[in-house]
C-alpha positions in Angstrom: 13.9 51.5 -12.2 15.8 50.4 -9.2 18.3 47.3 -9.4 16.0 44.9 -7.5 13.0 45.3 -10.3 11.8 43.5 -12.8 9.7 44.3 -16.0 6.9 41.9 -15.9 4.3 43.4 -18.8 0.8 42.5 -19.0 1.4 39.6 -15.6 1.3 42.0 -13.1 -1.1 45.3 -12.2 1.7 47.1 -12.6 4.8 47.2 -14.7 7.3 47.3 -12.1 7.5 44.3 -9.7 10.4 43.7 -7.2 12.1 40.1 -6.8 10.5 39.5 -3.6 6.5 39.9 -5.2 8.0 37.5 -7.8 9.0 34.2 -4.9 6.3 35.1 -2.8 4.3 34.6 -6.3 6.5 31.2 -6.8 5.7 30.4 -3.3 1.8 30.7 -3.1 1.5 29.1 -7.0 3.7 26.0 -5.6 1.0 25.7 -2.3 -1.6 25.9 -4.3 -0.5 23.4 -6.8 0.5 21.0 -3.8 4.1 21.3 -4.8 6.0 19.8 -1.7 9.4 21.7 -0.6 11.3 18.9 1.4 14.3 20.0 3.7 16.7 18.7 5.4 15.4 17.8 9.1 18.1 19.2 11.0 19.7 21.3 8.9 18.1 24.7 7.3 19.1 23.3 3.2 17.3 22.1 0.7 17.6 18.3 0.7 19.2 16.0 -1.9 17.4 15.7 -5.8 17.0 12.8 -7.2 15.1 10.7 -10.1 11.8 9.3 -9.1 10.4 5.9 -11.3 8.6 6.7 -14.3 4.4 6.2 -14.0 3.7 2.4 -14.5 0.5 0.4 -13.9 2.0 -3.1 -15.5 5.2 -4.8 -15.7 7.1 -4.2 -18.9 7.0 -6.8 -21.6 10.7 -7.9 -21.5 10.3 -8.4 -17.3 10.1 -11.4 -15.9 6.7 -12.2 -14.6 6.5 -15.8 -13.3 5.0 -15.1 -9.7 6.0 -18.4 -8.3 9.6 -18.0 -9.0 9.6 -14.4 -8.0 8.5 -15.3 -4.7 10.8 -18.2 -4.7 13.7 -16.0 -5.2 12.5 -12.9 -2.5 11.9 -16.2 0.3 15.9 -17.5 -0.8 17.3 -14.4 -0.3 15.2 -13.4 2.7 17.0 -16.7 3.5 20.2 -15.8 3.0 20.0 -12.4 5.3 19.1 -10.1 2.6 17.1 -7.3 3.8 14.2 -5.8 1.4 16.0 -3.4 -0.4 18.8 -5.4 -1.2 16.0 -8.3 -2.5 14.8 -5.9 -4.6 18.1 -4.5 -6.1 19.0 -8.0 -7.0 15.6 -8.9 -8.5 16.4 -5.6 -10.3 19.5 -6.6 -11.7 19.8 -9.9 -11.8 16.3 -11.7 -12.7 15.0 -8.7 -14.9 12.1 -7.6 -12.3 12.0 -3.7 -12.5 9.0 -3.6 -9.6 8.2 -6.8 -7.5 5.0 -4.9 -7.2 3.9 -4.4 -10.3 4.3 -8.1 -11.1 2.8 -9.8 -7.7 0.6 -6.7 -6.5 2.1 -6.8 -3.2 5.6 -5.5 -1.6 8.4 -7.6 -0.8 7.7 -7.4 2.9 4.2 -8.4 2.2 5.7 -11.5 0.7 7.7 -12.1 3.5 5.2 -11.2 6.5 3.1 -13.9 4.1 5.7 -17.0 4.8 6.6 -16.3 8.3 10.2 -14.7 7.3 9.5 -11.2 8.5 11.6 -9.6 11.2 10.3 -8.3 14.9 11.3 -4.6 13.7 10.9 -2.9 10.6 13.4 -2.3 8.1 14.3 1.4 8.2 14.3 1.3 12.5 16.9 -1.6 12.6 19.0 0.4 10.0 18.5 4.0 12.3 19.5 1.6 15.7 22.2 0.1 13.9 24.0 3.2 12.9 23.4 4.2 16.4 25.4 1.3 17.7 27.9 2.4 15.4 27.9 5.8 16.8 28.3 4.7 20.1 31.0 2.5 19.5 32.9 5.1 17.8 32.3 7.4 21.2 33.7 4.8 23.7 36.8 5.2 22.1 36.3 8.9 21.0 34.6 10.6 23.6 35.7 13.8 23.0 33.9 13.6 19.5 31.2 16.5 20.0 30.0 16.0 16.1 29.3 12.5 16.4 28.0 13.4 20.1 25.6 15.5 18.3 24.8 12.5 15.6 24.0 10.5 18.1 21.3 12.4 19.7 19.7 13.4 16.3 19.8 9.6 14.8 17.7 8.5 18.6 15.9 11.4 18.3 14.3 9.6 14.5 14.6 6.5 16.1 11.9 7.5 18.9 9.6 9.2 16.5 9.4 6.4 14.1 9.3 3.8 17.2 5.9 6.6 18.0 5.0 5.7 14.4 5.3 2.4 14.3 3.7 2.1 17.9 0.3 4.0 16.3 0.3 1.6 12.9 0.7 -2.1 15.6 3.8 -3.0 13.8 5.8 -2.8 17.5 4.4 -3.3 20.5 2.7 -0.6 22.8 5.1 -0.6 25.4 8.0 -0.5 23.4 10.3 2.1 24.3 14.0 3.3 22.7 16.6 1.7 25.7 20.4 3.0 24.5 21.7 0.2 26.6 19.7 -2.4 25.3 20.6 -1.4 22.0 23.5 -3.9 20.9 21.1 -6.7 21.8 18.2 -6.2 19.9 20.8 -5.5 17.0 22.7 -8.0 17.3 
């Protein structure tokens, strides 16, 4: 037996099986199952774990579930220059609502796109063309900075292929296109 073999038994036609038969195995059971393999975009890594929600189709019994105060609270905070996520992390934590959605049936951008109170761009693009302003301002003083030169062209690379996105679903307009020096205004 070489170093690189396994004993399988009865799984395989034959007794000895090298590592590589064994992934490539891995690999065609995963595709078959559907089992998604997310990577990093621009790097060649795996990306970052992390806990997904348990399976829910109902709020739990010690949430709060008065609608009316629920969207009360979301239009306050929307208000108050909360974006979603933060509505949601202090609905979370502070008013004992684990999932706006499971208690109204709708998101909390729905809610606000309801009442007038949504914004001209969607959450995640204003949070890509502000850390873009960020970059930039960080080059005008640092120009020598070929990391953050290299940030900079990723992070308006994902903000043109979401604007693309968002173009296609008629949540921006058709001629919208990314303008780096009319960046700091729509930001701002």
């Amino acid at each position: 037996m070489g170093r690189n073999t396994w004993k399988i038994g009865k799984i395989a036609s034959t007794n000895i099986v090298s590592i590589s038969d064994v992934i490539k195995k891995g690999e065609q059971v995963a595709r078959l199952l559907g089992v998604v393999n997310m990577a990093r975009m621009y790097a060649s890594k795996r990306g970052k774990s992390g806990s997904s929600k348990p399976f829910m189709t109902e709020a739990p019994s010690w949430s709060n579930k008065d609608v009316k105060e629920i969207e009360s609270l979301i239009l306050q905070y929307s208000k108050d220059g909360m974006s979603t996520a933060q509505i949601g992390t202090v609905l979370r934590d502070k008013h004992a609502v684990p999932n706006v959605r499971l208690v109204l049936g709708k998101r909390i951008g729905a809610v606000l796109s309801e009442n007038g109170e949504s914004s001209t761009y969607p959450e995640d693009l204003m949070n890509l063309m502000r850390q873009a302003v960020a970059i930039i301002e960080h080059l005008t003083s640092n120009s020598r900075d070929l990391h953050n030169k290299r940030s900079l062209e990723l992070t308006e690379a994902k903000i043109r292929r979401l604007g693309n996105y968002y173009k296609a679903e008629g949540r921006l307009d058709s001629d919208w296109r990314y303008k780096r020096d009319q960046l700091r205004l729509i930001v701002e």
